[in-house]
C-alpha positions, 0 to 999 in steps of 0.5 A: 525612494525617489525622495530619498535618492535626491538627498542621496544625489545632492550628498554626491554633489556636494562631495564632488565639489570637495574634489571631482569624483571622477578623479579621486584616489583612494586617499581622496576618499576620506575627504569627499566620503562623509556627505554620501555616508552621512545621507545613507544614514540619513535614510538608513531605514531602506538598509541594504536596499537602498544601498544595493539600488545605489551601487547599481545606479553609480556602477551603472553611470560608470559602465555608461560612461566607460561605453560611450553611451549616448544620453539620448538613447539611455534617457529612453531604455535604461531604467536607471537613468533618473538614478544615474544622471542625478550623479556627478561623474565617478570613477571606479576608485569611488565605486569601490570605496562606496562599496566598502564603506558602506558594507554593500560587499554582498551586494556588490558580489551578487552584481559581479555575478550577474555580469557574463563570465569574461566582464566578471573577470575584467571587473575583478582585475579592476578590483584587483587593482584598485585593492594594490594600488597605493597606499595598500592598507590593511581595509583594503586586504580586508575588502578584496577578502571580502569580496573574494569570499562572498564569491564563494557564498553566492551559491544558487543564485536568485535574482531580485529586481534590481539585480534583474535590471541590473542584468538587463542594462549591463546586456544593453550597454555590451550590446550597444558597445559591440555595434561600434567597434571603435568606441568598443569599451573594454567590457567584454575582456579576453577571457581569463580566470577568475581563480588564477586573478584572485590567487595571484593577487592574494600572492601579491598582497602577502606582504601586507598581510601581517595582522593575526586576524587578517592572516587567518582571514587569508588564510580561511579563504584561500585554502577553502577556495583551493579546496573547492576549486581543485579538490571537491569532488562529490558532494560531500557526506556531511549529515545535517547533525554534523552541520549543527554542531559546526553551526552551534560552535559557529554561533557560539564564537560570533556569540562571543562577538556580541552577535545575537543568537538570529536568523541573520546569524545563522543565514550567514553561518549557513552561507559559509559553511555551503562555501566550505562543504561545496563545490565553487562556482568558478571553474580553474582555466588557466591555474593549475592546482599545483600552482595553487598549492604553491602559492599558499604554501609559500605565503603560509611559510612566510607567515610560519617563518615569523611565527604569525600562525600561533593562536595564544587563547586556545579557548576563544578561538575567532572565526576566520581560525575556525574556518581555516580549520574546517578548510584545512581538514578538508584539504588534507581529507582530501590529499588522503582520498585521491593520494594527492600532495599528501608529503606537501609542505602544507601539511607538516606546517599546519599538522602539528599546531596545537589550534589544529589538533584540539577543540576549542569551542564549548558549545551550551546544550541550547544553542543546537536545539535554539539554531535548528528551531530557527532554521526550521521556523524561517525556513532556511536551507536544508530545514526539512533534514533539520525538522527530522533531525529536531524530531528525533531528539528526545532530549529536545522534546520537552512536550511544554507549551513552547514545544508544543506551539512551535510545531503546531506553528511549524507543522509544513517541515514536518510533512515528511515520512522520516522526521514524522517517524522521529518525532512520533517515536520521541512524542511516544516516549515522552508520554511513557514518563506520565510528565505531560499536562493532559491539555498538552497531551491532547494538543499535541496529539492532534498537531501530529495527527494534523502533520500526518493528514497531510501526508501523501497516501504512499508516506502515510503507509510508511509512517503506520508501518513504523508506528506498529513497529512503536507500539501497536497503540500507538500514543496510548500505549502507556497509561493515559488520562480517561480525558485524554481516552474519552476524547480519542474514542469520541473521534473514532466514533465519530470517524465510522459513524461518517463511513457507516453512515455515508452508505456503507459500500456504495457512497462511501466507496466513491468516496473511498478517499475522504474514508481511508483518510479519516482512518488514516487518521484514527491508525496514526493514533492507535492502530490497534483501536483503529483495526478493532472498530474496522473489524467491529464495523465489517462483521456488525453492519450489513455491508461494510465489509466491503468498504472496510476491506477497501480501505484496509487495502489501501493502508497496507502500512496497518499489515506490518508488511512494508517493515522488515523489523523483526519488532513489526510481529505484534503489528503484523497479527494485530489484525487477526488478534482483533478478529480473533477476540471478536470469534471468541468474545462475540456470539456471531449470528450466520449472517455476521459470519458470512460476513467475516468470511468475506471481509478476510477473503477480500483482505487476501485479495491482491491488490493492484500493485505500483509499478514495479512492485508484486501486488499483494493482499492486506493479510496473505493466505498463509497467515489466515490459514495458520491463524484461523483454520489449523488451531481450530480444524478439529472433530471437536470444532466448535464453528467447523464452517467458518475454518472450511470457508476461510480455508476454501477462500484462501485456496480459490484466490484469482491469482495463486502463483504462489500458492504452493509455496504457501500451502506447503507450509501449513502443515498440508499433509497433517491438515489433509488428514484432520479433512479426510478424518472429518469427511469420514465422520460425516459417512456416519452422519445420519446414526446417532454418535456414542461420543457426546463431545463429537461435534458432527458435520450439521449440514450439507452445505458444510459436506459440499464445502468439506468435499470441495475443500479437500480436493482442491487441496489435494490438487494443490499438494498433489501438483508440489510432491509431482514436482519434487517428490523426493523431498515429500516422499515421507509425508507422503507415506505418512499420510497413506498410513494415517489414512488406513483407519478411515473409511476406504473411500478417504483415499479416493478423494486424496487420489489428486495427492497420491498420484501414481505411487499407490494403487486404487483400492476398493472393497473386495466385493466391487471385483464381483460387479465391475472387472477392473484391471489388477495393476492398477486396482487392489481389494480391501478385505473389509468386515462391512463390505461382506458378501453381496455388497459389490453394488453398494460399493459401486454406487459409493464409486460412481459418487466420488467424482466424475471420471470415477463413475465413468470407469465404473459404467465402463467396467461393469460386468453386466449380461445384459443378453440374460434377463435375470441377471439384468432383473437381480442388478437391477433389485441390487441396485434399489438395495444398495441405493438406500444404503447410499442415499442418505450419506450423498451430499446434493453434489454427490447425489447428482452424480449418482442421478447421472450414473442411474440415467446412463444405466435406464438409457442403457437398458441395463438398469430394468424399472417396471412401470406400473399403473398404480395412479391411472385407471389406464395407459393413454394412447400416447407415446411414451417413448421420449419420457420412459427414462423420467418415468423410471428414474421416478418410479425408482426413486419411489420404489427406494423409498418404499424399501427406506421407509419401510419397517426394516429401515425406518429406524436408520435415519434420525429426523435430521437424516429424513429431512435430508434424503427428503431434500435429496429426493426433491432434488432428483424431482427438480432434475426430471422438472427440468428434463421435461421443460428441455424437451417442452419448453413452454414460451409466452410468444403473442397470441397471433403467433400462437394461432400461426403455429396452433395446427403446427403445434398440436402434430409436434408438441408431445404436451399430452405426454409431459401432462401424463408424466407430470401426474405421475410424478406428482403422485410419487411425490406425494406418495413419499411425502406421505410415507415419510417420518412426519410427513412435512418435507418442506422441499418436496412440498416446493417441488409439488408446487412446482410440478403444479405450476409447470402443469398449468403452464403446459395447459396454459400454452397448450390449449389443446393438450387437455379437454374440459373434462379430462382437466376436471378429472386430473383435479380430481385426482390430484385432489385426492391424492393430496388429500393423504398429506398430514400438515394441514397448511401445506395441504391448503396450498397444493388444494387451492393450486389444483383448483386452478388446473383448468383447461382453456379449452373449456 
């Protein structure tokens, strides 16, 4: 450049000795002009730049000169200073003209503007009055035009460097200028107003303004400028496809001009249009808008009066009419919003011409697609709404090779939620023709994916929700190529394989990112695949239910949820569709189940929600219930335990705010009653069902579950018919009525529903144990509770619930001062348990323990304890054990009377292995009452012989001992008896009453001598002896073998 500005130099050299340039006119201008254009030719390379760093430098020397600066000081601050002094002294008439002649006016607007607000307006004065002074020609309206209207484009201003420089200098001089008040320089002029300066001069300059184009362009500017200044209030609601047709038919006229079709073009048309919608930069001081409005008119009037507003070709309207009609328009917009100057004479002037009323642009159907690529391409204003905009267009996409590249070129201004919308709708679409090269499809596929990758989470989630609202398979929800398919289930493949085999629930959940990214990714594509490999994954692989269900939560877009478009059910179920197909396609094995169940209770978990939104889960209760429980909760369920865990799953959820409100619409009572009808199927259980197509209840879990399930959903419908039992009063009733045909104790667990409306019934013949108040108790006369079955009945009681079986104990008529009432109750009782045993659940049996260790503590319940496995009673005391002692010698005696010949025949060889379940339970419960009572702790030898002498007073060690053998034996005993004799869960308690044994001689060395420890293993040995499975026989032998005392 320094190269370049020494011509540039000597070319104002030699101009000044054609005349001085410090002097000139404008008449001179022509004279001394054509060295310095001919040296800017000269190194027209640098264009604008070079142009720009010229008006700088030579405004720069003016100002310098105006301020009196001295060289001494500029020659060390300014740094344009090689610049400046390189030129002859100028004046401002050769400034102005060198901006004019050399089309700088954008240049020297941006200038203009990095001058403070009172310098702007001097310098405009200045320009003004260069403009006015004679000879006034048309160029010089033309320029003031220009300048004025470059003004109004200059909008957000960004300095480059030499503008900043600019700045800076023009700082330095106004401040070197107010040190000296004498030589003061007039750069800081009384404040005024740039809009009233322009104004007034476009009034002044009226009468050499006669040419048609120079009209309009008058007219164009100054009526724009009126409606900035005076009439823009909001910003205005002007959509990006509005701005493209004013575009197009922008381009379309100056294409008429031989102007390419460019990205100049358009910057430019860009810049107008920001100057005709938007507000000016300039605020009006001392112009009033009335003033404003009077000058147009009456400049217009006069151009009216001689007839020098009329357009003769209609059809190929110039630009600056254009302009003056969008400013037009917006002014009497404007005059109809605020009720302003709406009779003005502005408007019956301009109104009725016919360049006003009708369109005069025909715009080609390229030339908008054309403009919106380019603004896009190069990243021009507003190009992320014009990205949107070219993405909804279907006609523009054509998915050929130019297509296709130019998004893959353009991918950053389309990293936005609703123009990825569009054009994945307009993609999709085009695809259903079936007209799109499979190498095309495939490419354009992954540009979008791509696009989509770089989405935020919160955007890919709307863009998933509004792709469901598409098609739930996304961009192969029409027919394609099995390429194009092969290679998308290769990528889903791929994507789960890198989740799967990252760990499953532990490294790929600290990577849980990087995982809901790539299925993100596969969701974009085809949701409905995405969902199925994810339900796939979660039932197939141990674990990945977990991880699964994490990135689910995190794509709360795939749940249809964040769509209120009625379009969104398909997506809304497509979750449930998949996992349905899998139920009904797939024979899963329990462990795969378990799983399911568990990915579905995680999906129901609400997810911590942003701030200000209510957390909510991936599926909500209400749709798992409605989906995978009513349809298929029935007698004749083929898989009754997975409906029970969903539903039971669906009611324990940790935050149930809500839960009434979703319940109440699952059908409850209808479901209430299919529950309680499946509970009284299992009272039957063990008996053999007629029915071949009944599917019974086949364990205990399941009963457990089926029992938990029902009560908590009474509980939760019970809580809602308390609150407003006006509106459920029917149901209510309808389901008392229903529940008639089932056993009577369906009602007792349907109690938490009831409430207090209905009275506790009870077979009749409990009135005959237990004295129950009338008001709230009535009897059922039932044909299977005849008489003598009040203790079967009462023990039924003491199995629903807790504070059941305290009104039980409470209220039991019972002379317990007559020992043969006591004696016939307590025979009672052991009858009345065996009917009651093998329909308990281990839930309900525990509470029936409960219930016969009350009555034993009581003395009500009389067990005599016989010696029928000792030789003698030892001298100890007993006393501390007796309950256990009983409760066992009871349990024995009830299995004596089951498996007895009159009874042996009830059970199947299920129903055995249940009670010998049960009865093993009951053991297990005496294990632990015994080590509550003796706790056997491995303390350090050193402290064992401290507390030894201590121990051997206190512990009651020779008593568990005693009773442990006891129980020992019963347990064999029953073991024996039996159908089968194999009872896995009695043969676990015999170990475990072996092991507490040894613990017990272990810890207490004492408790047994050498040979009372080879007595018990011979004892022990004998017993076992009876037992009929060979295997479990060997095991219990070879435990006792190892019962010796330490003492020996």
């Amino acid at each position: 450049m320094n190269k370049d500005f020494a011509v540039i130099q000597g070319a104002f050299l030699s101009a000044n000795q054609i005349s001085p340039l410090s002097s000139a006119q404008k008449a001179d201008w022509d004279k001394v002009c054509r060295p310095i254009l001919n040296a800017l030719g000269e190194i027209d390379r640098h264009g604008d730049d070079a142009r720009k760093t010229l008006v700088c430098a030579a405004w720069l020397k003016l100002l310098g000169a105006e301020a009196e600066e001295n060289i001494e000081v500029a020659w060390k601050e300014s740094q344009f200073f090689a610049l400046q002094n390189g030129l002859p002294e100028l004046n401002r008439t050769v400034l102005l003209e060198l901006v004019r002649s050399t089309a700088s006016i954008n240049a020297y607007a941006r200038l203009l503007l990095c001058l403070s607000p009172s310098q702007l307006c001097s310098e405009v004065e200045k320009l003004v009055r260069h403009v006015s002074g004679s000879p006034v020609r048309g160029e010089d309206v033309k320029f003031f035009l220009d300048v004025w209207w470059e003004l109004w484009k200059c909008k957000d201003l960004r300095k480059d460097r030499t503008e900043e420089m600019f700045t800076r200098e023009v700082a330095r001089l106004s401040s070197s200028a107010s040190q000296q008040p004498a030589k003061r320089l007039k750069l800081d002029a009384p404040d005024s107003d740039v809009v009233h300066i322009l104004f007034l001069a476009f009034r002044n300059l009226r009468d050499q303004i006669r040419e048609h184009n120079l009209i309009f362009e008058a007219l164009s500017v100054s009526i724009n400028a009126l409606y900035t200044a005076f009439l823009f209030a909001d910003e205005p609601v002007i959509s990006t496809r509005e701005k493209l047709e004013m575009l197009s038919e922008i381009a379309t006229i100056r294409g008429k001009r031989n102007e390419k079709l460019g990205p100049e073009m358009i910057v430019d048309a860009l810049k107008d249009l920001n100057a005709v919608q938007g507000l000016c930069g300039f605020e009006p001081r001392q112009l009033k808008f009335e003033e404003a409005l009077q000058i147009i008119v009456d400049v217009t009037h006069n151009w009216n009066c001689d007839d020098l507003l009329q357009v003769e070709d209609k059809s190929n309207v110039t630009y600056s009419v254009f302009k003056s009609q969008l400013g037009l328009r917006n002014v009497f917009a404007a005059f109809d919003d605020t009720k302003r100057g709406k009779e003005t004479a502005l408007r019956s002037m301009f109104e009725p011409k016919d360049w006003m009323i009708h369109k005069n642009v025909d715009v080609h159907a390229d030339v908008p697609a054309e403009i919106a690529k380019t603004i896009i391409a190069h990243k021009m204003d507003d190009y992320q709404n014009f990205a949107s905009l070219f993405a909804g267009e279907e006609s523009w996409t054509t998915c050929d090779k130019s297509y296709v590249d130019f998004l893959e070129k353009n991918q950053l201004a389309f990293r936005e939620q609703n123009a990825l919308i569009k054009l994945t709708q307009s993609v999709v679409s085009k695809f259903s023709t079936g007209s799109v090269a499979v190498s095309l499809y495939r490419k354009l596929m992954k540009v979008t994916a791509d696009i989509f990758s770089a989405l935020s989470l919160d955007d890919k989630n709307k863009v998933l929700s509004a792709v469901m609202g598409i098609s739930s398979r996304g961009f192969f929800g029409c027919n394609v190529s099995s390429a194009v398919s092969t290679s998308f289930e290769q990528e889903v493949n791929m994507a789960f394989n890198c989740i799967i085999q990252g760990g499953g629930g532990t490294s790929a959940a600290s990577n849980l990112n990087t995982a809901v990214s790539l299925v993100a990714r596969v969701a974009f594509q085809n949701p409905e695949a995405a969902i199925r490999a994810m339900c796939n994954s979660a039932i197939s692989n141990k674990g990945a239910f977990t991880i699964m269900a994490k990135m689910l939560q995190q794509l709360p877009g795939l749940s249809g949820r964040l769509s209120n478009s009625t379009r969104d059910a398909e997506g809304k179920d497509l979750l449930c569709g998949c996992v349905q197909d899998i139920i009904k396609t797939k024979q899963m094995s329990p462990d795969e189940k378990e799983q399911l169940v568990k990915f579905l209770c995680l999906l129901m978990q609400p997810v911590v929600a942003t701030e200000g939104e209510r957390a909510e889960g991936f599926l909500s209760p209400q749709r798992v219930v409605c989906t995978f429980v009513l349809p298929n909760i029935s007698l004749r369920s083929v898989d009754l335990e997975l409906s029970l865990q969903l539903l039971h799953s669906a009611l324990c959820l940790d935050s149930q705010d809500s839960a009434p409100q979703w319940v109440m619409v699952c059908s409850p009572f209808p479901l209430l009653f299919v529950l309680a009808q499946l509970h009284n199927h299992t009272l039957k259980k063990w008996q053999q069902s007629t029915d071949r197509r009944r599917v019974p209840v086949r364990s205990m879990e399941t009963q457990e579950l089926l029992v938990n399930v029902l009560s908590a959903l009474g509980r939760v419908v019970g809580a809602e018919v308390a609150e407003d039992p006006d509106t459920w009063s029917r149901a209510l009733f309808w389901l008392y009525n229903k529940t008639e045909e089932l056993d009577w104790i369906a009602r007792f667990l349907l109690k938490p529903v009831w409430g207090e409306h209905f009275k506790n019934e009870v077979p009749a013949s409990l009135f005959a144990v237990c004295d129950l108040p009338e008001q709230e108790w009535s009897g059922l006369d039932l044909p299977q509770y005849g008489p003598g079955t009040g203790l079967l009945a009462w023990t039924e009681c003491c199995c629903i619930s807790d504070a059941l079986q305290s009104t039980m104990l409470s209220h039991l008529s019972l002379d317990q001062s007559k020992s043969e009432h006591v004696g016939m109750f307590s025979k009672g009782l052991m009858v009345a348990l065996t009917q009651t045993l093998p329909c308990c659940s281990p839930s309900q049996w525990s509470l029936l323990l409960r219930a016969l260790r009350a009555l034993v503590d009581s003395g009500r319940l009389h067990v005599p304890f016989s010696l029928e496995y000792c030789d003698y009673l030892p001298l100890l005391d007993l006393r501390s054990f007796a309950c256990e002692l009983r409760l066992s010698v009871l349990l024995l005696r009830v299995f004596q009377l089951l498996c007895g010949s009159s009874c042996s025949h009830w059970l199947s060889q299920d129903g055995w292995g249940h009670v010998g379940t049960l009865y093993a339970h009951a053991v297990r419960d005496v294990i632990g009452s015994l080590k509550s009572k003796l706790p056997v702790s491995k303390g350090s030898e050193k402290k064992q012989r401290e507390t030894e002498e201590e121990e051997k007073e206190s512990a009651p060690c020779q008593e568990v001992l005693f009773v442990l053998g006891q129980i020992y034996c019963h347990v064999q005993h029953v073991q024996v008896m039996l159908p089968g004799g194999q009872c896995e869960a009695l043969f676990l308690s015999s170990l475990e009453l072996l092991s507490y044994y040894a613990a017990v001689m272990g810890a207490f060395p004492w408790s047994c001598s050498a040979l009372e420890s080879d007595n018990a293993r011979h004892f022990f040995s004998t017993i076992t002896e009876n037992l009929q499975n060979q295997e479990m026989k060997s095991v219990l032998q070879q435990k006792i073998s190892q019962l010796v005392s330490s003492a020996a």
